[in-house]
N, C-alpha and C positions, 0 to 999 in steps of 0.2 A: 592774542593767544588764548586768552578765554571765551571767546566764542569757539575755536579750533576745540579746546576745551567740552565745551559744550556738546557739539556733535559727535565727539568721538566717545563721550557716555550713551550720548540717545544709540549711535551704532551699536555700540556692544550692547545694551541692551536688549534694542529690537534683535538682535545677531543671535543673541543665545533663547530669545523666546520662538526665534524661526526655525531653531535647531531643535529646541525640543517640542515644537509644533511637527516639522519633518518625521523626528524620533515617532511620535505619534501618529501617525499617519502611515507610516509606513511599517508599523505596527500592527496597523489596523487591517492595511491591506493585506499583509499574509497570514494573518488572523481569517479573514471574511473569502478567499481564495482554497484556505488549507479548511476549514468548514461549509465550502461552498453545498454539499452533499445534507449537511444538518440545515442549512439554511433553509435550501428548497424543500426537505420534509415537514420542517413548520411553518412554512411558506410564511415565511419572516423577511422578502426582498424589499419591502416596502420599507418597512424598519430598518434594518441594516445598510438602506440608499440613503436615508433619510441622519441615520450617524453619521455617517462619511461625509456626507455635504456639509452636516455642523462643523466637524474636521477642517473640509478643504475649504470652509470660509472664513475657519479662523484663522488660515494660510494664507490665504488670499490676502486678509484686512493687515495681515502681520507685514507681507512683503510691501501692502500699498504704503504703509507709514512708513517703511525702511526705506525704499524708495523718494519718497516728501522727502525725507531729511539728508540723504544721500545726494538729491539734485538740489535742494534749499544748501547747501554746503557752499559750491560752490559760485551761484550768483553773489550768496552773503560775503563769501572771503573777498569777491571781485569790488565788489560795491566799498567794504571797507578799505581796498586798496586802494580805487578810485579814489575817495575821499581824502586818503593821505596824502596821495598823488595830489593833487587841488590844493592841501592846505602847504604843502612843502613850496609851490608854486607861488603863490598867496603870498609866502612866508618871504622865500628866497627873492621872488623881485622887489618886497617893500626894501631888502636890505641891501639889493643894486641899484636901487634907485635912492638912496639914502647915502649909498657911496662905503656902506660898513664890507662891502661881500663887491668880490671883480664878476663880470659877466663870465668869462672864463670858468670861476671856480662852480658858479652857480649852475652852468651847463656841464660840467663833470661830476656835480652830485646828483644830477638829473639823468645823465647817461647810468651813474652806476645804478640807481633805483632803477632805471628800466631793467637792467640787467637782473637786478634782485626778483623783479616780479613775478619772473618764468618759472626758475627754482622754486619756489615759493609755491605756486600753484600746482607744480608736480609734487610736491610733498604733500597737500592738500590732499588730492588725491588718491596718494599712497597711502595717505592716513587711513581712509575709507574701508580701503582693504584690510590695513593692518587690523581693522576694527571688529569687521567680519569674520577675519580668520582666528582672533583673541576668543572671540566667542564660541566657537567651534573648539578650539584648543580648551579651553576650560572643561566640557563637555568628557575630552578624551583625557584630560588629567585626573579629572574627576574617578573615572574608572580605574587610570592608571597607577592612583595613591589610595584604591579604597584598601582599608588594609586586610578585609577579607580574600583582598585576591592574593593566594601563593601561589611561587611558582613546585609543582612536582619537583618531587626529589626521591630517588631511590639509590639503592645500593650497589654495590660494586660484582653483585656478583650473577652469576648467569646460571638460570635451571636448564643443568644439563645432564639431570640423572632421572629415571624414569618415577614417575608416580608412584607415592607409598602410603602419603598421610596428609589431609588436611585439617586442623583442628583449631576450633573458635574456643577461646575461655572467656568466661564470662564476656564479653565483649558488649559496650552500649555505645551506640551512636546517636547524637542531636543535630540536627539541622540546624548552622547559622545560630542563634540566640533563643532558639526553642528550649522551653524548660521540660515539655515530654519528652523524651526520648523518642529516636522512630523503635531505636532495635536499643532492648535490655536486659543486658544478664544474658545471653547467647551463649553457649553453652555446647559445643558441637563436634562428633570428630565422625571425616567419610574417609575412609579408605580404600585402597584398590581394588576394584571388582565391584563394589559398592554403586550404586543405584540408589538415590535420594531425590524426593518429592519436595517444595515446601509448597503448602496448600492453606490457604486461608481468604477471608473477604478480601475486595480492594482496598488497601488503603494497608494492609496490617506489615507491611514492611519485606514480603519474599524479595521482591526487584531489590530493595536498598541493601538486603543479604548478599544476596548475588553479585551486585557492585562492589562488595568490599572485596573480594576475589580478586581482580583486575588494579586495586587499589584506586576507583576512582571517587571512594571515599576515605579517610581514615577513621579509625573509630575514635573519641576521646578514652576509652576507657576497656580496659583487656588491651588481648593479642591473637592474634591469627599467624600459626604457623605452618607453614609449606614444607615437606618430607623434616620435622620438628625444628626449621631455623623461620625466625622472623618472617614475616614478608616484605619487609621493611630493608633487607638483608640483599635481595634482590635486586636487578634493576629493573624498570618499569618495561623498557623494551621488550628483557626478555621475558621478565612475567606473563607481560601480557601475549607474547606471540605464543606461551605455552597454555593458553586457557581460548579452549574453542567455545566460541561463545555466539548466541542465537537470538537476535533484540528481538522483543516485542514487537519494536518498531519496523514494520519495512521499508527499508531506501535503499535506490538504484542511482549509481552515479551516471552522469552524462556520457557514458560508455558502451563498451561492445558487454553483453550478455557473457561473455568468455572471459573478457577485465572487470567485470564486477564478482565475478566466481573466486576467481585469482587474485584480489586483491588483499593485498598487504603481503604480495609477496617480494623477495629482493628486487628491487625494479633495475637491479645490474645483470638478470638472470634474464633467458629467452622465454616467453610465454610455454609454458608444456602443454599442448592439446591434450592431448592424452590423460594426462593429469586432472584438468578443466570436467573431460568427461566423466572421467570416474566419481569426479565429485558429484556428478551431477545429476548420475546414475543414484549414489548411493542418497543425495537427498530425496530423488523421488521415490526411492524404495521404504526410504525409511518414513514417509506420507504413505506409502499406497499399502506399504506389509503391515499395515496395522491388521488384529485378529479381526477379522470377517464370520457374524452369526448372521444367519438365515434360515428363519422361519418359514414351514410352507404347509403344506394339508397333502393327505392322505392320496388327493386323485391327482397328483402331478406326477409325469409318467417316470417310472426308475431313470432314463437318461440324462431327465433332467438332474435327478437325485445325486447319480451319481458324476455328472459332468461337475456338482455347481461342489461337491467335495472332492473331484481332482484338480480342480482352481485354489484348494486350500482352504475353503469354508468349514466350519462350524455350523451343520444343518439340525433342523428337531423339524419334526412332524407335529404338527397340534392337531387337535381333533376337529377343529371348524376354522374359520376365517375368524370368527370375532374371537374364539380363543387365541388367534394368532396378533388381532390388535391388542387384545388385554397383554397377553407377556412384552410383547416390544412396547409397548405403553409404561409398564413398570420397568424394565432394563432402563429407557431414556428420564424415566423421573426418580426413581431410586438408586440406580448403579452409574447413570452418568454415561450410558451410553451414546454415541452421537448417532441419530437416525440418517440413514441413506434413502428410506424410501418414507410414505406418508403413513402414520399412526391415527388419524382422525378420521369419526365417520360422520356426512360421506365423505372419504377420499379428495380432497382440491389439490395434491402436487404433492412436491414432496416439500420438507421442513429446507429451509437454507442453508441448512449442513450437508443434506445429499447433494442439492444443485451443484454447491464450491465442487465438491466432490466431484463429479461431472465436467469441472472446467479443465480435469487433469488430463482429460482425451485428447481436450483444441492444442495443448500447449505438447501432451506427446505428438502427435500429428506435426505442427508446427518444427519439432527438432528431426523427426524421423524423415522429414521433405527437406533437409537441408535451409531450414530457415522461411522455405516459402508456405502456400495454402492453398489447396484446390480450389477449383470455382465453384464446385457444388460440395456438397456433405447430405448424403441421403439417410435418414433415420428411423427407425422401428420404434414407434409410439404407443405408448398406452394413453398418460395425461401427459406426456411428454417433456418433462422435467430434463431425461439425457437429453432432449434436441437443445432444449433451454439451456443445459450449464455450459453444451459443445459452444453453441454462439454467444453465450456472457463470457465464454473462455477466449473467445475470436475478437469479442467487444475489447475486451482487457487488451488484448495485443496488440489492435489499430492503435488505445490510447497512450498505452507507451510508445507509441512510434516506431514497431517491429514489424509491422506490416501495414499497407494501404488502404485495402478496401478488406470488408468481410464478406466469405464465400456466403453464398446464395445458399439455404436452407429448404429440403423437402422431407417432408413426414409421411413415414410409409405406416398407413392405416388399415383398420379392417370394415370400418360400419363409417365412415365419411363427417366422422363429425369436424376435424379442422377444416375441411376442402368447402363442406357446405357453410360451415360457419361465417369463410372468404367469399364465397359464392356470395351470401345474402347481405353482405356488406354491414354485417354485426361485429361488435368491440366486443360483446359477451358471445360465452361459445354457447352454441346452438345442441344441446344433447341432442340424439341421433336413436332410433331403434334398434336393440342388438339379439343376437340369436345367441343358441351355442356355434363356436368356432372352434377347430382344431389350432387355431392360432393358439392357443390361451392367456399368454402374457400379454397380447396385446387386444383383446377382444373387448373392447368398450366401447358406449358409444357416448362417453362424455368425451375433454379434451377439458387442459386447462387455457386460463386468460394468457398468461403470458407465453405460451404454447403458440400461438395464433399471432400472441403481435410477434414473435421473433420471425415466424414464417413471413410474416406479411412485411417486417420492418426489413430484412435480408432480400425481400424481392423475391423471395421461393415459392414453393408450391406444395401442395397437398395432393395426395392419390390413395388409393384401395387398392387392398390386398385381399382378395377372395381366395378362398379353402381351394378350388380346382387350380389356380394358379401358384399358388404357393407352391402346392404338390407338384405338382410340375418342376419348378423350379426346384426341387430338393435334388428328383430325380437327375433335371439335368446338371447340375450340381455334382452329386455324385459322380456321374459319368464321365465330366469332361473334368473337372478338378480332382477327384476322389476325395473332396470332403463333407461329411454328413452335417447338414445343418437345419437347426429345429425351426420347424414351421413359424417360429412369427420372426424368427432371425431371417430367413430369405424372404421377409416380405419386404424387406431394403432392394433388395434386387429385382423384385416387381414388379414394382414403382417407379425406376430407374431405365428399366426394359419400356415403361410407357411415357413414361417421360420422352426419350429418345424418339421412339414411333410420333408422340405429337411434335418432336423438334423444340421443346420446351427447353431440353439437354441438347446441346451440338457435341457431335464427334469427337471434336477437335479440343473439348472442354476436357481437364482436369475433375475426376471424380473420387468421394470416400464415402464409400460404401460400410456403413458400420453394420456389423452381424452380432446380435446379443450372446450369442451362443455354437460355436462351433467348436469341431476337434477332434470327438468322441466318437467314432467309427463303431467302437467293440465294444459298450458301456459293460457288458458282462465278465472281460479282462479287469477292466478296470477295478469292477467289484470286488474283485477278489484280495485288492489290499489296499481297500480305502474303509473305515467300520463302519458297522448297522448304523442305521439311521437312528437315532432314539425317539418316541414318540413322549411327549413330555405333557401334562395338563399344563394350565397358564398361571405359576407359582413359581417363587423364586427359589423354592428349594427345593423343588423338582429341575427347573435351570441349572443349578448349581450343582447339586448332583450327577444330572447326567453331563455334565461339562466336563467334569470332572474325569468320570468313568469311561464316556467314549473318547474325548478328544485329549486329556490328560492336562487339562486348563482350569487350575484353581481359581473360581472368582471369589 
């Protein structure tokens, strides 16, 4: 029994250094999967292949000696049986042949030993197991007696009366055996109608604020009351079903797009479409209604002036372009504004806050098709950042697994810079020569890098839009639709017309046609109750002023 002994220490041993070899490893890998994106930018694969192998060879060497001693088990236990078997034989004939022991008796101690030997080596065996799985069980007691873990506990009672009061007293929470505090001395009351910010670096404690709400921490020190009783007072269910809350973190569960909307609701109740929408509606509104400034210069024709302040814009006139890079320059570094289009001169795209912005079209398109995606998406380019965020927006979709393939991409141009850029089989874009164009939004003949690869990586194509064609298309436009639409906006439609004639586009193909700008038929109705433009110099207190005065928007 002390050899039995013996192995079933080495098992537990090696059992629990495999476990937390596993533990590690598998650590590791959703570590280096959930960073895959940080990986590749410091082009750190070398490195990070090279941890992993240390890992999976300390696994490897761990199982090989579990293994040795797991298969040395049982020749050894056989061998020591052997031997006993031998010397009881050994034993028992000197004492038949001595006459002390009948041949009889000496053959029914040797039937029951053989009996013994089977049992024997299935307990062997089982030992093995039980050894491996002692090991693993230690692992999960370990967690299960640490005494940091409690189980939640709330109170008896249900918020079922409307919002009145929330209020922090002094309140200080520590992390675990931390002696700083995160949150100290808290001090706080919001009430109904109320609207609160908390704003500070990372690290100063708003998230662990916000957590205490939900009660997924407790504080050690104060109290937090909800319409003035405890929150403690509470149950947790319902506390928390009455606190709409927005993670940092985004996750989607392995679900329909409609069961992750709807989730956490009675799952004894029938899905509400209806409901699912509305919700759906109201969080895109409340992304896309954020206040909209637009800065623009003096020679942009009134239609545009006044189309882009019946969409709900905040417009000013500055005196030049560079006075209009200076003020959106200062809004995005002093006031916090997020830029949608490019503040840098020269011009290369837009900043990655417009682009996101831009992905909002793929994913309306996306719902407004019942789920599917056209084959083509034709677009109105300048450095072409909308073409760019429509297809990072199409990118995003394939990777979650809501659609197949990404529709084909064409950029409707006026002076050829992405078309020749493809043409010449160049990764950098090719500036192009430009004139005046009645286009004006889209009149450049630069084009940005990532502009080019999305055409090129989508399988699309590039075309021109010329001033006689345009015009054309406005007219016919007008006539056959009755809607007015500005010159670089039907250059989508231009391109789309010539696409077709070469058969580049089939018939038969699904198209979306995006127009920057239509609608506005009678821009001089409209004038009459949208207000003056303000013409502003490039100063924050001239901004603020007239923000103020035309649009009634305190900044």
């Amino acid at each position: 029994m002390r050899k039995l002994s013996l192995f079933s220490r080495a098992l537990r041993r090696y059992g629990r250094k495999n476990a937390e070899v596993n533990a590690s490893i598998s650590s590791m890998l959703q570590e280096l999967l959930s960073g895959i994106r940080v990986i590749k930018a410091f082009a750190t694969e070398k490195e990070e292949t090279d941890r992993f192998n240390k890992e999976n060879a300390k696994i490897i060497r761990i199982n090989f000696r579990q293994s040795c001693v797991s298969e040395l088990s049982s020749p050894v236990m056989e061998f020591i049986g052997a031997l006993g078997i031998g010397l009881v034989i050994w034993y028992g004939g000197r004492e038949v042949v001595q006459g002390n022991m009948t041949p009889g008796t000496f053959f029914a101690f040797m039937g029951a030993l053989a009996m013994l030997y089977s049992p024997f080596k299935t307990l062997n065996g089982a030992n093995m197991n039980v050894q491996n799985a002692l090991a693993g069980a230690e692992r999960v007691f370990a967690i299960l007696d640490d005494p940091a873990l409690k189980t939640e506990k709330g109170g008896g009672l249900d918020v079922n009366e409307p919002f009145r009061e929330l209020a922090f007293r002094n309140v200080t929470l520590r992390y675990g055996d931390e002696s700083v505090p995160a949150l100290r001395g808290i001090t706080l009351t919001v009430r109904s109608g109320e609207r609160i910010a908390f704003v500070g670096p990372s690290g100063a404690g708003k998230t662990t604020l916000v957590n205490l709400i939900p009660r997924f921490y407790v504080p050690q020190e104060g109290e937090i009351t909800l319409n003035g009783r405890p929150l403690g007072d509470y149950s947790l269910a319902s506390l928390r079903r009455s606190v709409a809350m927005v993670s940092q973190d985004a996750f989607l569960f392995d679900t329909t797009i409609a069961e992750n909307i709807a989730y956490g609701r009675d799952p004894a109740l029938p899905l509400d479409m209806e409901r699912v929408r509305r919700a759906a509606a109201a969080a895109y509104a409340a992304v896309a209604g954020l206040p909209c400034v637009i800065f623009t210069t003096s020679n942009v024709s009134p239609s545009m002036k006044t189309l882009m302040q019946a969409y709900g814009a905040s417009v000013f006139v500055t005196p030049s372009m560079a006075d209009r890079g200076v003020i959106m320059e200062k809004l995005v570094r002093e006031l916090d504004f997020v830029p949608a289009s490019g503040v840098m001169s020269p011009p290369i795209g837009s900043s990655c806050f417009g682009i996101d912005a831009y992905k909002s079209i793929a994913f309306e398109v996306f719902e407004q098709m019942g789920g599917q995606v056209p084959d083509w998406f034709v677009v109105p380019i300048s450095y072409g950042d909308t073409l760019y965020g429509i297809y990072k927006g199409m990118c995003d979709l394939k990777e979650m697994g809501y659609i197949e393939k990404v529709p084909k991409f064409a950029a409707a141009e006026v002076f050829h810079a992405v078309e020749n850029t493809i043409k010449a089989g160049s990764s950098d874009p090719i500036p192009q020569p430009s004139e005046p164009s009645i286009q004006t939004s889209i009149a450049t003949g630069f084009c940005a890098y990532h502009t080019v690869q999305a055409v090129k990586d989508s399988g699309g194509a590039a075309r021109s839009s010329h001033d006689p064609e345009a015009l054309k298309m406005q007219q016919r436009l007008a006539k056959t639709e009755g809607v007015f639409g500005e010159s670089a906006s039907v250059a989508s439609l231009v391109v789309l017309e010539k696409l077709l004639k070469e058969g580049v586009v089939r018939p038969d193909e699904k198209v979306v046609v995006l127009m920057t700008s239509t609608g506005v038929k009678t821009p001089e109705v409209t004038d009459m109750w949208v207000p003056e433009i303000p013409c502003i110099q490039p100063t924050l207190a001239d901004f603020r002023n007239a923000m103020e005065s035309s649009y009634g928007i305190k900044i």
